[in-house]
MARMAR-743932 format. One record per residue (C-alpha): residue number from 1; residue in three letters; x, y, z. Coordinates in Angstrom, 1 decimal, padded with zeros to 4 digits. Last residue first. Layout:
N
> NUM ALA X Y Z .
...
This chain:
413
> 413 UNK -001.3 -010.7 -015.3 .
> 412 UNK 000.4 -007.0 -014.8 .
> 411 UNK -002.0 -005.6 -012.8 .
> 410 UNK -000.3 -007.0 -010.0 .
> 409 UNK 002.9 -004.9 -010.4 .
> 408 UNK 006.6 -006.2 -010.7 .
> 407 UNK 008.1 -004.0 -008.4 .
> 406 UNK 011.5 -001.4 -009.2 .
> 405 UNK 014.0 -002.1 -006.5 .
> 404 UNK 016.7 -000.2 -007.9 .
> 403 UNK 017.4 -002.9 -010.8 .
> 402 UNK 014.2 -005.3 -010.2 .
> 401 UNK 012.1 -007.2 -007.4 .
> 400 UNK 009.9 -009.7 -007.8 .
> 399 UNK 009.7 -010.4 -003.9 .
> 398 UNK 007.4 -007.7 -003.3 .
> 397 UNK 004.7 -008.6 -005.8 .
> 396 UNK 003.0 -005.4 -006.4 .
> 395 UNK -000.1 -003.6 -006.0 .
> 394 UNK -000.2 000.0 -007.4 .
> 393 UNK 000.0 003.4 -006.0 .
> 392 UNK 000.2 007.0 -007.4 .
> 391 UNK -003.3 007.2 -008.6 .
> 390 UNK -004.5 006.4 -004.9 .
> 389 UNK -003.5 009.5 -003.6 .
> 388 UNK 000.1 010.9 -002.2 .
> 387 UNK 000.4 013.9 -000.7 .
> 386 UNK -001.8 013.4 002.3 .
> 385 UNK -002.4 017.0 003.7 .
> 384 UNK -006.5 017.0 002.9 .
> 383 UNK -008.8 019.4 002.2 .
> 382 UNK -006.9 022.4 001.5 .
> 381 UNK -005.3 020.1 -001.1 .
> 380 UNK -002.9 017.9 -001.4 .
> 379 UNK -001.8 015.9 -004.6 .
> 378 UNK 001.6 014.7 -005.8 .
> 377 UNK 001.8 013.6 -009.2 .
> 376 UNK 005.7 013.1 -009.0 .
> 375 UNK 007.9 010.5 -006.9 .
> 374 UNK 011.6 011.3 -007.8 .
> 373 UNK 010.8 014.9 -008.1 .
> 372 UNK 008.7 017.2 -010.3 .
> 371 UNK 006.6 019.0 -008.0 .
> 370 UNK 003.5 021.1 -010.0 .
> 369 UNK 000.8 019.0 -008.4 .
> 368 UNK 002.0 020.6 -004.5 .
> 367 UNK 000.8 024.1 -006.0 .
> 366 UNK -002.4 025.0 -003.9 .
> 365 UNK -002.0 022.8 -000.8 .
> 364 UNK 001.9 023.3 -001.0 .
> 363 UNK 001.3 027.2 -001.2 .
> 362 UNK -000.7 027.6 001.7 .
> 361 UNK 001.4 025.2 004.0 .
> 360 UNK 004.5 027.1 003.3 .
> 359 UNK 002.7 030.7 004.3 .
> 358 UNK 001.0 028.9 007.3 .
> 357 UNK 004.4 027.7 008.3 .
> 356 UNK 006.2 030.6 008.0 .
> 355 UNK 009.7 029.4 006.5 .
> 354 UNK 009.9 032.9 004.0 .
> 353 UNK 012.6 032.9 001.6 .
> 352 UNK 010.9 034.9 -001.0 .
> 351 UNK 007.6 032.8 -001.0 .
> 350 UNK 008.4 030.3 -004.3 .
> 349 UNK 012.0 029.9 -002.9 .
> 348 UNK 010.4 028.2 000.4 .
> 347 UNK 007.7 026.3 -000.9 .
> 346 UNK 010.7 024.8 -003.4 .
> 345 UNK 012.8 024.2 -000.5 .
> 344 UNK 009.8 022.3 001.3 .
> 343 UNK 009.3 020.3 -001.6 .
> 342 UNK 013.2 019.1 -002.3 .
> 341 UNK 013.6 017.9 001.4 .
> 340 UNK 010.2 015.9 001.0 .
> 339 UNK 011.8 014.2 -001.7 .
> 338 UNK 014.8 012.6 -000.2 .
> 337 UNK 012.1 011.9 002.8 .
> 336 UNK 009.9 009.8 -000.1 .
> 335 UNK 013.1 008.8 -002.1 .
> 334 UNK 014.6 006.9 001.0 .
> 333 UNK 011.5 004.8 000.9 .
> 332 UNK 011.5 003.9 -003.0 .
> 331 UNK 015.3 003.5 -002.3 .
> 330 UNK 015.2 000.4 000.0 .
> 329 UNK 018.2 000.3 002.1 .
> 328 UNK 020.5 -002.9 002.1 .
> 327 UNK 023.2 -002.4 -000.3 .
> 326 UNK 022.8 001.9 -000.3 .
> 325 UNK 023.7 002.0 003.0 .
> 324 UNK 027.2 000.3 002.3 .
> 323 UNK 027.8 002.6 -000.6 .
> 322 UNK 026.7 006.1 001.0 .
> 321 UNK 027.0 008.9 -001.1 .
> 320 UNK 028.2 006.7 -004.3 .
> 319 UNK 025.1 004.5 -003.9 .
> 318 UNK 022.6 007.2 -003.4 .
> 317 UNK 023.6 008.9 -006.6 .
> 316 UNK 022.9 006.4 -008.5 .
> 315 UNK 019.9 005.4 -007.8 .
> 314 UNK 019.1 009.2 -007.6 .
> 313 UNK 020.6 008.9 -011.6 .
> 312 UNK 018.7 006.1 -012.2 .
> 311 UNK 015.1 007.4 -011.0 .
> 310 UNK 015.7 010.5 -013.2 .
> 309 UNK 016.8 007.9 -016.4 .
> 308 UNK 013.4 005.7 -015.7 .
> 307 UNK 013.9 002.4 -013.0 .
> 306 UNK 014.6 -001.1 -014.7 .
> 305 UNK 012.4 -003.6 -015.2 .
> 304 UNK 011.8 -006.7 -013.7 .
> 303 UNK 008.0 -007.1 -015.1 .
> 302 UNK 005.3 -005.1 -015.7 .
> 301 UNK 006.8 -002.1 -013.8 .
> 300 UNK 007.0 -000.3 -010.0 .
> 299 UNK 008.5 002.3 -008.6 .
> 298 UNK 006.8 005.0 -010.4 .
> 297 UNK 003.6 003.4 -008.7 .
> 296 UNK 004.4 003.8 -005.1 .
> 295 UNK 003.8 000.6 -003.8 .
> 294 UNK 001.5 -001.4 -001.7 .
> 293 UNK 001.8 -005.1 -001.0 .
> 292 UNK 001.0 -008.6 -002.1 .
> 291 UNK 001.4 -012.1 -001.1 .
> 290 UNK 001.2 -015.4 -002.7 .
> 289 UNK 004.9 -016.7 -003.0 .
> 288 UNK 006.3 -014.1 -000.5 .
> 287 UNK 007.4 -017.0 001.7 .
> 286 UNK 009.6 -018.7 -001.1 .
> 285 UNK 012.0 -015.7 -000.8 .
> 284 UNK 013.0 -016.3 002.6 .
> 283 UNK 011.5 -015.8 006.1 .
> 282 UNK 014.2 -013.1 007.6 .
> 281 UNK 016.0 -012.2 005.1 .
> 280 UNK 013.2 -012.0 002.9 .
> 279 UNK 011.1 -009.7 005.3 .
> 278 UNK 014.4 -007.5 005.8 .
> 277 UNK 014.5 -006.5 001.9 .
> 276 UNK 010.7 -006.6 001.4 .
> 275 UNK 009.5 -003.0 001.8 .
> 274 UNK 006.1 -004.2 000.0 .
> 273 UNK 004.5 -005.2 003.3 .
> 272 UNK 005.3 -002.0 004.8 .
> 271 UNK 003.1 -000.2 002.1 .
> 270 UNK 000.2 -002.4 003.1 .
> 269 UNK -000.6 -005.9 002.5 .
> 268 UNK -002.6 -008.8 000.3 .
> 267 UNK -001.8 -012.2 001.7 .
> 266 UNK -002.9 -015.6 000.6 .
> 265 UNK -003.0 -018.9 003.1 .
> 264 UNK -000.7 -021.7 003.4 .
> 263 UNK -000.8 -021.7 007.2 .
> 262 UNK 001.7 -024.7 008.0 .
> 261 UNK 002.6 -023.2 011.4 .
> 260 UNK 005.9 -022.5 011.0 .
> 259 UNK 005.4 -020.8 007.5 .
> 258 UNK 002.8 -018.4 008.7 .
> 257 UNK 005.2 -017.2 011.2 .
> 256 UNK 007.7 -016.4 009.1 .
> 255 UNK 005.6 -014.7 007.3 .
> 254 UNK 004.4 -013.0 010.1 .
> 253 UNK 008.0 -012.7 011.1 .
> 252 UNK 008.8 -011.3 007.5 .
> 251 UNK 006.1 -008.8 007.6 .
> 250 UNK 007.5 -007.5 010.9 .
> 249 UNK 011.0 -006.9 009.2 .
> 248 UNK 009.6 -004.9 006.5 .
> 247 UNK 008.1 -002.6 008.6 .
> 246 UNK 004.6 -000.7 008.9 .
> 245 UNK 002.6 -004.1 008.5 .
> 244 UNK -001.2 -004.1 008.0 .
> 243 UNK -001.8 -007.6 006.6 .
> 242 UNK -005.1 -008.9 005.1 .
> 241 UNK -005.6 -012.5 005.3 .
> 240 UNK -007.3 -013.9 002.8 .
> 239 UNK -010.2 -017.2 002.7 .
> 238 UNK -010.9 -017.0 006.4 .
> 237 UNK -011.4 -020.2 008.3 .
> 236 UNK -012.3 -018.6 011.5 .
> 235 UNK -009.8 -020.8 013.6 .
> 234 UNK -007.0 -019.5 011.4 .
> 233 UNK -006.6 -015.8 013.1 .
> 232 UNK -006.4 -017.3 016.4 .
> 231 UNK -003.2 -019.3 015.4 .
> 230 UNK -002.1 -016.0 013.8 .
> 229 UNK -002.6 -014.2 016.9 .
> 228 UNK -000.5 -017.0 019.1 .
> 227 UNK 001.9 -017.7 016.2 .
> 226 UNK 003.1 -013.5 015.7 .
> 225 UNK 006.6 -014.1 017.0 .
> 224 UNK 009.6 -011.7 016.4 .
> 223 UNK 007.6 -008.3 018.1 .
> 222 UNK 008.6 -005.1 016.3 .
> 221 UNK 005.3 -003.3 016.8 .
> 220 UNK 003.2 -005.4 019.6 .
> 219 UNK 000.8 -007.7 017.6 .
> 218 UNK -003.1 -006.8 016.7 .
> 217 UNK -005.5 -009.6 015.9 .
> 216 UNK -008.9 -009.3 013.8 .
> 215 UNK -011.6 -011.8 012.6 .
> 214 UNK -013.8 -013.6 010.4 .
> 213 UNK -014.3 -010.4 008.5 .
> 212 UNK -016.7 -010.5 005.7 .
> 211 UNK -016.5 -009.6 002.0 .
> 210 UNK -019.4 -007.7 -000.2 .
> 209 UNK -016.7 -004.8 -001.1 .
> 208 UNK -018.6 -002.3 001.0 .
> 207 UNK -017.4 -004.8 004.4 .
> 206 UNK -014.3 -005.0 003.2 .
> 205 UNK -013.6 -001.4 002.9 .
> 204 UNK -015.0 -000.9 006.4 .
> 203 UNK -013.2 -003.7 007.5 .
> 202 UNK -010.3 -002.0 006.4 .
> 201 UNK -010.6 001.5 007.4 .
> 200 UNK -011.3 000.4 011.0 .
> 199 UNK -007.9 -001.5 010.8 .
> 198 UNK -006.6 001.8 009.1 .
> 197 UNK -006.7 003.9 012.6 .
> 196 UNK -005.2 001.7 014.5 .
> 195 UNK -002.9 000.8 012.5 .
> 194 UNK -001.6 004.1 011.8 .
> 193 UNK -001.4 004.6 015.7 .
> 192 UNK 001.0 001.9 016.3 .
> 191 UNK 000.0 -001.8 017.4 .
> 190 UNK 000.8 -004.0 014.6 .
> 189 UNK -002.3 -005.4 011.9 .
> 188 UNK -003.7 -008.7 011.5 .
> 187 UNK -006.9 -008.5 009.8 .
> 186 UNK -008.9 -012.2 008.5 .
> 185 UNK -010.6 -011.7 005.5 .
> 184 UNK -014.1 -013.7 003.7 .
> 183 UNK -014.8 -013.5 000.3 .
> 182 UNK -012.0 -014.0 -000.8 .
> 181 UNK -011.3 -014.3 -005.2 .
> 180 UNK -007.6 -014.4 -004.1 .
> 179 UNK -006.4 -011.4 -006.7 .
> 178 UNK -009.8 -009.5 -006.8 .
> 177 UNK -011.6 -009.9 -003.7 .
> 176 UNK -008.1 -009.7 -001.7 .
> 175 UNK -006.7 -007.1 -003.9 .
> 174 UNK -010.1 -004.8 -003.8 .
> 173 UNK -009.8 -005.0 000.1 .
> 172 UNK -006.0 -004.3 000.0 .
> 171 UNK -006.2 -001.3 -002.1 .
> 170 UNK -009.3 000.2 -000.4 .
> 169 UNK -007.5 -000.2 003.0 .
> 168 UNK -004.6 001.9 001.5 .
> 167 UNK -006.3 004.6 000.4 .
> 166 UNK -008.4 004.5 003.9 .
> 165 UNK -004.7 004.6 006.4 .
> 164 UNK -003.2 007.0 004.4 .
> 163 UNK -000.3 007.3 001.5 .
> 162 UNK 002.9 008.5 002.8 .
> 161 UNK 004.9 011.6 001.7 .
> 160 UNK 002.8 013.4 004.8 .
> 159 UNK 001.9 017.6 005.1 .
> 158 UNK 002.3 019.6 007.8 .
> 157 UNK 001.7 023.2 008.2 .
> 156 UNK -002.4 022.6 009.6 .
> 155 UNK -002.1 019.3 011.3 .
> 154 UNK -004.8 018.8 013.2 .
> 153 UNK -006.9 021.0 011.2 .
> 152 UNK -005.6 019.6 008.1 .
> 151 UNK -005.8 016.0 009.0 .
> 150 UNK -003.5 013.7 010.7 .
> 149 UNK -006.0 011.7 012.2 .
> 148 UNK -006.1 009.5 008.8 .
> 147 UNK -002.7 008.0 009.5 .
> 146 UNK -000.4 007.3 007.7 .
> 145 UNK 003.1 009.0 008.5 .
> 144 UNK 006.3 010.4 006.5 .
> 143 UNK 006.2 013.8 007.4 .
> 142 UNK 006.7 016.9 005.6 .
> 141 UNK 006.8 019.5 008.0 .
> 140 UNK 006.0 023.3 008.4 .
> 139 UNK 007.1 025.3 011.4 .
> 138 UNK 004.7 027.8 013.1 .
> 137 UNK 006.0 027.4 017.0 .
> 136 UNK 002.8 026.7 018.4 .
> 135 UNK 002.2 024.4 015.0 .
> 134 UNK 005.6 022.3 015.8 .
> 133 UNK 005.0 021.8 019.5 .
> 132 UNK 001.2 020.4 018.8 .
> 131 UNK 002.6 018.0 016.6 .
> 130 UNK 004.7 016.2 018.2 .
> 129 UNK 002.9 013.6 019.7 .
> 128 UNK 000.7 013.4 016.4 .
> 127 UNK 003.9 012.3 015.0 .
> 126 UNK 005.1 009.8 017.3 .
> 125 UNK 001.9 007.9 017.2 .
> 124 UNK 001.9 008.1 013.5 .
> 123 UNK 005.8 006.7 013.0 .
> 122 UNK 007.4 008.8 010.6 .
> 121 UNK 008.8 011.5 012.0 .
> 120 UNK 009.5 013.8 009.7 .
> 119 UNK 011.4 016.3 008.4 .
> 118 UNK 011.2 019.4 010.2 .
> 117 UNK 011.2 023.5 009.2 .
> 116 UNK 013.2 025.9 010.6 .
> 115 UNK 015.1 024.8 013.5 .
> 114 UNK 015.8 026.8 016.4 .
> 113 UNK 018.5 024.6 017.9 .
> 112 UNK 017.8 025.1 021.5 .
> 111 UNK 013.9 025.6 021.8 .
> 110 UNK 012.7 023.7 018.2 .
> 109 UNK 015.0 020.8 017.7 .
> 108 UNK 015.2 019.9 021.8 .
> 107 UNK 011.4 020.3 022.1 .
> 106 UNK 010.9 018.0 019.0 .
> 105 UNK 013.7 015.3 020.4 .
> 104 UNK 011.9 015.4 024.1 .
> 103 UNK 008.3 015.2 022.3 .
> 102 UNK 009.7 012.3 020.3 .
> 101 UNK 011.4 010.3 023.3 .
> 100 UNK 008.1 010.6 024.5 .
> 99 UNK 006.9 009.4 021.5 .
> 98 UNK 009.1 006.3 021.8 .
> 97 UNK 010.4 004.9 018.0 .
> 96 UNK 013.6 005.5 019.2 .
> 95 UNK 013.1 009.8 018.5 .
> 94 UNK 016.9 010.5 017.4 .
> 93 UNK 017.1 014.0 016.9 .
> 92 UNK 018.6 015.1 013.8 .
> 91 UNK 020.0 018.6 013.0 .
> 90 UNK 020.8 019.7 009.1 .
> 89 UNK 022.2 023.2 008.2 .
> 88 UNK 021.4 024.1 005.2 .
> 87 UNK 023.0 027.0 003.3 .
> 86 UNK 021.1 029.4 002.3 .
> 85 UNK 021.5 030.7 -001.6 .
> 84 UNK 018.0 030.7 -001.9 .
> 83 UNK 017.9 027.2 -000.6 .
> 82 UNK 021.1 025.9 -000.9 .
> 81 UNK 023.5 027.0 -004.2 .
> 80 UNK 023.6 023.8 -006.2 .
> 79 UNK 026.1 021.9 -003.8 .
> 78 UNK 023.8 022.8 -000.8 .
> 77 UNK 021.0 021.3 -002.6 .
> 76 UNK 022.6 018.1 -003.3 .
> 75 UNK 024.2 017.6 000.1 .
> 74 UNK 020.6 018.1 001.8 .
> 73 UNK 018.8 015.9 -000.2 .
> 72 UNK 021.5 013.2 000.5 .
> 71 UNK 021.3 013.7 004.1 .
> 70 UNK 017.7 014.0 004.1 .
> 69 UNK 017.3 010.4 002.0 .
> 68 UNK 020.2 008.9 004.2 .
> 67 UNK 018.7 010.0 007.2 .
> 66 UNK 015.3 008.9 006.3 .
> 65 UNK 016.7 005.2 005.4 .
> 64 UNK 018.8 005.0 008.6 .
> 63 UNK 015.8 005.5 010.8 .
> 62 UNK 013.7 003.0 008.9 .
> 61 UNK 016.4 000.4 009.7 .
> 60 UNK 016.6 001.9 013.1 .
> 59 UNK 013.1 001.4 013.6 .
> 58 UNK 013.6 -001.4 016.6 .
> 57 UNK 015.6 000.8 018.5 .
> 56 UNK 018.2 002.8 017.5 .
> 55 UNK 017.7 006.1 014.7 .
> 54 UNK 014.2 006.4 015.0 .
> 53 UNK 013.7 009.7 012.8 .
> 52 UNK 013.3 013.4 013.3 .
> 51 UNK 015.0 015.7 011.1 .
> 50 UNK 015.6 019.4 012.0 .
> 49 UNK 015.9 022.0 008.9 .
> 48 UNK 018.1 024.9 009.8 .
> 47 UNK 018.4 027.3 006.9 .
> 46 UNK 021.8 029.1 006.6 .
> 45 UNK 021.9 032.8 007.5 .
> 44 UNK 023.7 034.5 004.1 .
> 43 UNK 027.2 035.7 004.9 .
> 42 UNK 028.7 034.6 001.8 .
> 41 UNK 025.7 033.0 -000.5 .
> 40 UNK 026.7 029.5 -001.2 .
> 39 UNK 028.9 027.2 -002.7 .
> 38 UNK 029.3 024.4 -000.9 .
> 37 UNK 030.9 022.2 001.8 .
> 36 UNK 028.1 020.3 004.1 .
> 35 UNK 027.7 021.2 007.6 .
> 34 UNK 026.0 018.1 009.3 .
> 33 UNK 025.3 018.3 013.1 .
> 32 UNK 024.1 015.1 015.0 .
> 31 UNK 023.1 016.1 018.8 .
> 30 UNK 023.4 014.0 022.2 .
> 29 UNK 025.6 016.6 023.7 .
> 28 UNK 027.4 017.6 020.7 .
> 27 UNK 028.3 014.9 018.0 .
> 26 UNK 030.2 016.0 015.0 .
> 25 UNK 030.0 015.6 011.3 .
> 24 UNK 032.1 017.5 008.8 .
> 23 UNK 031.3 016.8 005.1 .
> 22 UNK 033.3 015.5 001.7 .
> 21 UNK 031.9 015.3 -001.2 .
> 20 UNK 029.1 013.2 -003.0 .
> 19 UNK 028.8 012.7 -006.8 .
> 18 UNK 026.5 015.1 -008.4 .
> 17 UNK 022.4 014.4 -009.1 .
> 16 UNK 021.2 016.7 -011.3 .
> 15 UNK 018.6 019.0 -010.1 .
> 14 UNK 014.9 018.2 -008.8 .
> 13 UNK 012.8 020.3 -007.6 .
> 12 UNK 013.2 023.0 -009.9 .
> 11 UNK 013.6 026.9 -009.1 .
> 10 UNK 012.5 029.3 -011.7 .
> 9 UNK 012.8 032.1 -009.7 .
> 8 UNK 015.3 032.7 -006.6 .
> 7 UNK 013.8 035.3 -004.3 .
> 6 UNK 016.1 036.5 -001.0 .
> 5 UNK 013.5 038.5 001.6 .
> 4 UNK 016.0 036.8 004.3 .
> 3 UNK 014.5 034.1 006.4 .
> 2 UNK 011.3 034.2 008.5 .
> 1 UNK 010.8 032.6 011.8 .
């Protein structure tokens, strides 16, 4: 699927953030369309870009924050001409954090609504589900998943906005020897595909580091009570415990959990870790005393400061699009699909309109550096589709949280 041989030069990926106006939404047969006003081309074939998230279940909170970022993306472009002067036309399918709900959503998005390109999903089991469909049909993706099996051959037009499984077990290894002088780790970790994949990364990356592992525990993603694995966890005495968590609410359960049973032990975590809205809600302030996460370093300072003027204005902007969402979401996260809206527009207008997904994959591996959004310094390659690297991360303390949620960082001390 190609669109119309329509160039625009000197496109930007990112434009000025304008207030938001009024759309038409309607639900068809299970479907979310949404047609936003703007100025565009008359006549021109809009873009259909398909959006896969876990709108119910127990992702929703996730869900909510990708469909705000692509909504928002969305509203932005169209108001500044669309893609080439193509409207988009958004479609969401609602995956429920069930990859076979995801292979029915894909199907759906690709056969009847003919999308273009995709956004998302984010969960790694759902997204190498779904794959296959989207490289048989040749549409390119930005997704927001971790794991390391998402490689260029598996994966050939789709690229992530989330750091992988290894980058992020290196982090958390050098935290724990560094920050709570371990020299022993214990690995709890949820059951999805990520997980899996990074809880072989981390013990490797403890192991090289000179630590050991006293042992490893897996819970069932978006389980409320983690006391039998962390009971197990505390037998072997470990000095850390190192905590792959994809959600914020899970890391408040575990430490939640940790609480209950009078484990007073440090915590270095994952990206999840750092998303701590729904973890303090649900365990409290206090419980993030001694524990880190991973965040994107642009969202992050040496102290509570506040975010840079092009952080402020999508700050901003999020709020008056959607006030109530914008209370309780984080907006590092909804940045990363806000962005990935922005890149794939930019592939597109760079390649006269085209949507080929070998052609858009080509030009993100070769030109991806250039992309000056919320979250610059993005970095794949031919070799790998992972956008973000370890230069654009940084430890934080999740609970020292500023204006926008901007992280106090580690390194700071």
């Amino acid at each position: 699927m190609t669109g119309p041989e329509k160039h625009c030069s000197g496109s930007s990926a990112r434009l000025d953030l304008p207030g938001p106006r009024r759309r038409s939404a309607l639900f068809a047969g299970g479907t979310l369309l949404a047609a936003w006003l703007l100025p565009a081309q008359a006549g021109a074939e809009p873009i259909t870009i398909g959006l896969l998230a876990p709108l119910s279940g127990p992702g929703a909170q996730i869900g909510e924050s990708a469909q705000v970022g692509v909504e928002y993306a969305a509203k932005v472009i169209n108001e500044a001409g669309g893609v080439g002067g193509r409207e988009i036309r958004l479609v969401i399918g609602d995956y429920q954090a069930n990859p076979t709900v995801g292979v029915s959503e894909a199907r759906r998005l690709i056969d009847r609504e003919q999308v273009d390109l995709v956004i998302g999903p984010t969960y790694s089991q759902v997204t190498l589900a779904v794959m296959p469909l989207l490289i048989d049909a040749d549409i390119a993706s930005i997704n927001v998943s971790g794991t390391d099996l998402l490689t260029p051959e598996e994966a050939p037009y789709s690229f992530s906005m989330l750091v992988n499984s290894k980058v992020q077990a290196e982090l958390m290894a050098r935290d724990a020897r560094e920050r709570l002088k371990a020299s022993s780790v214990a690995i709890l970790s949820d059951s999805g595909a990520q997980a899996k994949t990074a809880v072989v990364e981390i013990r490797a990356a403890v192991e090289s580091s000179g630590m050991t592992v006293t042992g490893t525990q897996e819970y069932q993603y978006g389980a409320s009570d983690m006391t039998p694995q962390l009971l197990d966890l505390r037998r072997g005495n470990p000095d850390a415990l190192i905590l792959f968590a994809s959600t914020g609410d899970d890391t408040g359960h575990v430490l939640k959990g940790l609480r209950e049973i009078g484990w007073k032990i440090g915590v270095s975590g994952s990206y999840g870790v750092a998303l701590a809205g729904p973890g303090i809600a649900i365990a409290g302030k206090e419980a993030y005393e001694n524990v880190a996460g991973i965040n994107y370093r642009s969202w992050t300072s040496c102290g509570n400061g506040s975010p840079d003027p092009k952080m402020a204005d999508f700050i901003e902007g999020v709020r008056e699009f959607r006030p109530a969402a914008a209370e309780r979401l984080p907006f590092n996260y909804v940045s990363l699909w806000y962005d990935g809206v922005f890149l794939l527009r930019q592939a597109v207008e760079a390649n006269e309109g085209s949507t080929d997904g070998a052609t858009l994959a080509k030009w993100i591996e070769q030109n991806s550096g250039i992309f000056d959004g919320i979250n610059p310094g993005l970095s794949a390659s031919a070799d790998t589709h992972f956008l973000i690297g370890a230069a654009n991360l940084a430890m934080v303390h999740p609970a020292e949280t500023g204006e926008g949620g901007v992280q106090k960082r580690v390194d700071c001390e």
